[in-house]
C-alpha positions, 0 to 999 in steps of 0.5 A: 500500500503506497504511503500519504503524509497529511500534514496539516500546519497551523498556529504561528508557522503561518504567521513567521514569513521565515519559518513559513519559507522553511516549512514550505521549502522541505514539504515540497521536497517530501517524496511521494503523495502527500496532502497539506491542509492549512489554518489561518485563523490569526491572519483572518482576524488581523484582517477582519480588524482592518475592515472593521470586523472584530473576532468573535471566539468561544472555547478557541471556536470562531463564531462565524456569523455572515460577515464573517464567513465572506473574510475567512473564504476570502482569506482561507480560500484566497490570500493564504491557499493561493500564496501557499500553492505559490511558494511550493511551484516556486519549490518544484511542487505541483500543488493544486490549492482547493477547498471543500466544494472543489469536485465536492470533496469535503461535504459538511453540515451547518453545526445545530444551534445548541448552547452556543450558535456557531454561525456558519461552522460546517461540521463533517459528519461521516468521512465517508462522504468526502470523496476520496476518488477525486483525491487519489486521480489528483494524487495519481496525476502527481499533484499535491492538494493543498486544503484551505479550512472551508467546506460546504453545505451542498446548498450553495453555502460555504463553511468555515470549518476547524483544520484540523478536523478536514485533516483527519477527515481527509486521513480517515478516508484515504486510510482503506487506499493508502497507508496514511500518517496525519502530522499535526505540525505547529509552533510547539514541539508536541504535547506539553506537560507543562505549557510554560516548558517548552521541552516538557513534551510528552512523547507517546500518548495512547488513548487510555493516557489520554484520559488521564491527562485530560482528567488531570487537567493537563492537557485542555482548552485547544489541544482537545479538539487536535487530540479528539481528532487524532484519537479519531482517525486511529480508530478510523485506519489512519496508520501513525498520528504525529504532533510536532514542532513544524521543523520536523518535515524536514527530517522527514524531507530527508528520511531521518527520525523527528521528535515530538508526540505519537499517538497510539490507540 
């Protein structure tokens, strides 16, 4: 079965023009198929600021009302998707940038209005409604697919969807024709014990600590929802889940080990 990295990246690599540059230079030289699924989120609210629209988070969640979802599918879709696919042609990568209603790969649902109303939030509720057969022709022609955080309802309307769940959505459903790795890549060097202590990274975590640490208290708030997907697509098929400084990818440009969080079931 052929290897797939999907790498989604995140936090303050975006943000750092030199540590994106790097990033970006030693994915485009990975081997093989691979899938990047990018955020945003900061950039979105810079801005939204300049335009006079103000953030609006919950628990870390973007409260998408209708102004809102025309910034981040500008944004999204356009500023940060299209710059990135730029910078790997640049690198000799073929990438190809999408979002969910291109082919209609990632199909989601409006999130229901409970205790909080997220607005337009897409939420992707059965991986098996992504499609998959559009993804392995891109990845057979050679392309690279770069995912920007946009879904949509299948009615005309886009949502603004959590990366790191289109990350392992997209792992979950191409695990039955590859042999996927998820890397969660962003500023920090994995999962930290202590948050203020950066080599305080906790190296392997199976669902069973998961608990545990989550009971503890020590891990919470952003890091759930990472974890909840990871913890997610494993039991779904997906080989290897991996949290880690965004350096790694160019250890695994060049076939060598990285440090950071593995996950196991």
């Amino acid at each position: 079965m052929e290897k797939l990295y999907v790498i989604k990246v995140g936090g303050n690599i975006l943000d750092d023009p030199e540590q994106l540059s790097n990033f970006l230079t030693a994915f485009a030289s990975i081997s093989g198929s691979k899938i990047l699924v990018h955020g945003g989120g900061k950039i979105a609210s810079a801005i939204g600021r300049k335009l006079g629209i103000e953030p609006v988070l919950v628990d870390g969640r973007r409260i998408t009302d209708a102004e809102t979802l025309e910034l981040v599918t500008m944004v999204y879709g356009g500023l940060i998707n299209k710059n990135l696919v730029a910078t790997l042609q640049k690198n000799g990568c073929n990438a190809i940038g999408l979002t969910g209603p291109d082919a209609n790969i990632i199909p989601a649902v409006k999130r229901p209005v409970q205790s909080i109303d997220y607005g337009f939030a897409g939420d992707i509720t059965n991986p098996e409604s992504i499609n998959s057969d559009v993804l392995e022709v891109l990845l057979d022609a050679g392309l690279t697919p770069v995912f920007a955080p946009l879904t949509h309802d299948g009615k005309g309307t886009m949502l603004n969807t959590n990366a790191d769940t289109i990350a392992a959505a997209l792992a979950t459903a191409l695990a039955q024709k590859y042999e996927v790795e998820l890397l969660y890549l962003f500023e920090k060097k994995g999962v930290l014990r202590d948050v203020i202590n950066e080599d305080s990274v906790i190296p392997n975590i199976t669902e069973t600590k998961y608990e545990q640490l989550k009971n503890e208290g020590i891990i919470a708030a952003g890091m759930l929802p990472k974890l909840d997907n990871a913890m997610l697509a494993l039991r779904q098929g997906v080989k290897q889940v991996h949290i880690c400084h965004a350096s790694a990818v160019e250890a695994l440009a060049q076939g060598h080990k990285f440090t950071g969080t593995t996950l196991s079931l």
